[in-house]
N, C-alpha and C positions, 0 to 999 in steps of 0.2 A: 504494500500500500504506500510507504513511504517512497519507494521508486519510482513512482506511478506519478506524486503527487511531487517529485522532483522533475521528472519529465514536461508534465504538463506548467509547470510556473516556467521551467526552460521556455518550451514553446513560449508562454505568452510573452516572456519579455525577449524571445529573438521576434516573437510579429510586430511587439510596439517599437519595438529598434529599424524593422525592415520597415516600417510605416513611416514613419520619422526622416528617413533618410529617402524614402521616395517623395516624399512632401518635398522634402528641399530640393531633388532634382528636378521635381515638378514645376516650383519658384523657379527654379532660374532658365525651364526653358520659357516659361511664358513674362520673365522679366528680363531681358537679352541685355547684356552691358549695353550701356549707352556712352558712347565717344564722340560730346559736340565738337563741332569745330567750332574755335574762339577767331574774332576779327577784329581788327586793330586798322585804327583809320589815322592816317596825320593829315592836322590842320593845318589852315596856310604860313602859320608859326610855327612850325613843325613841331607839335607836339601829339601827341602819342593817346587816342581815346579809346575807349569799347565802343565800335561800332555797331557789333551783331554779334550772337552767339546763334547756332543753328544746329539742334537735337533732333532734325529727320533723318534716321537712318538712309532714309534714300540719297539724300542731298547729300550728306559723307559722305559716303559712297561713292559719287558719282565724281565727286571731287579727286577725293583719292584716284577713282581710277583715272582721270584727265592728268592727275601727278604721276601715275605709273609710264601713261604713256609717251609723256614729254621725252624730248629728245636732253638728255644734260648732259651738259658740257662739264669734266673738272677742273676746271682753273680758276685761276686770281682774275677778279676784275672789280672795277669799282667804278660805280655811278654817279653822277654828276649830280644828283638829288637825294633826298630821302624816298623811301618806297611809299605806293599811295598806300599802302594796306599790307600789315603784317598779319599774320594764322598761324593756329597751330591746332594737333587733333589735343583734346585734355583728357588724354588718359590714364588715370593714376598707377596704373600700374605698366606705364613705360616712359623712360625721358622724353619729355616735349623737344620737337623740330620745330623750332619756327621757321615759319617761310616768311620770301619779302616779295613784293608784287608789285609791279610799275605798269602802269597805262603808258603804253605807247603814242608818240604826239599824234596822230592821225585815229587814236582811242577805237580802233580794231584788234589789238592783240595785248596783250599780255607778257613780261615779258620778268620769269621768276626765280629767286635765289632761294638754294634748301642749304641751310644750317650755311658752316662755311667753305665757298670754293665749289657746289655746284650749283649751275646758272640752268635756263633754258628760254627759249621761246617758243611762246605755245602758239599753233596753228589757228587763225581764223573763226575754224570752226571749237576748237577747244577754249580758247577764250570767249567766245558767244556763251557756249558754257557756263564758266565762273562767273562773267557778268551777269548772268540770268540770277545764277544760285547766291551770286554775293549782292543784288542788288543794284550794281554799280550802272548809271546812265551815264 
């Protein structure tokens, strides 16, 4: 009887442990990390504001993949201004990249530095893109 009744307390506390532990897997598939991207705008004093944060998965997304597909260059180079808009993705569990972002004078492309020493310029159609997702007229 004693065995029986050691058996059966087993069971219940390996089902409230296996219970317990699907609950939480259950949380976080229906609560997916969320990695805004932060924006960064400077004024014509060049100082440095929160322009926008933006917590659609899709729109990260969409950004990132427009950052995957740029073409970057690595090398040294330096701009003759400040960047209109600095980003980065805030996600606490990896060091932040900022990126810097310059409107081209003729304001069709984009043209962007990651952390330091990689540059690129984004195609027409991929800065249509950001301008969309960041706002930017």
């Amino acid at each position: 009887m004693l065995l029986n009744k050691r058996k059966y307390l087993f069971f219940i506390k390996f089902s409230i442990i296996n219970s317990l532990f699907l609950s939480l897997l259950a949380g976080c598939a229906l609560y997916p990390n969320k990695e805004p991207l932060v924006i960064n705008k400077y004024d014509e004093a060049g100082n440095e504001h929160l322009y926008k944060t933006i917590n659609s998965d899709e729109k990260v997304k969409e950004v990132k993949k427009v950052l995957n597909n740029a073409k970057w260059a690595n090398s040294k180079f330096k701009m003759e201004r400040k960047p209109d808009y600095t980003f980065y993705f805030d996600n606490p569990n990896a060091k932040a990249v900022e990126y810097r972002l310059w409107i081209t004078q003729n304001k069709k492309q984009i043209e962007v530095s990651e952390g330091i020493g990689n540059f690129a310029k984004l195609s027409v159609k991929d800065s249509e893109i950001i301008f969309s997702i960041f706002e930017i007229k």
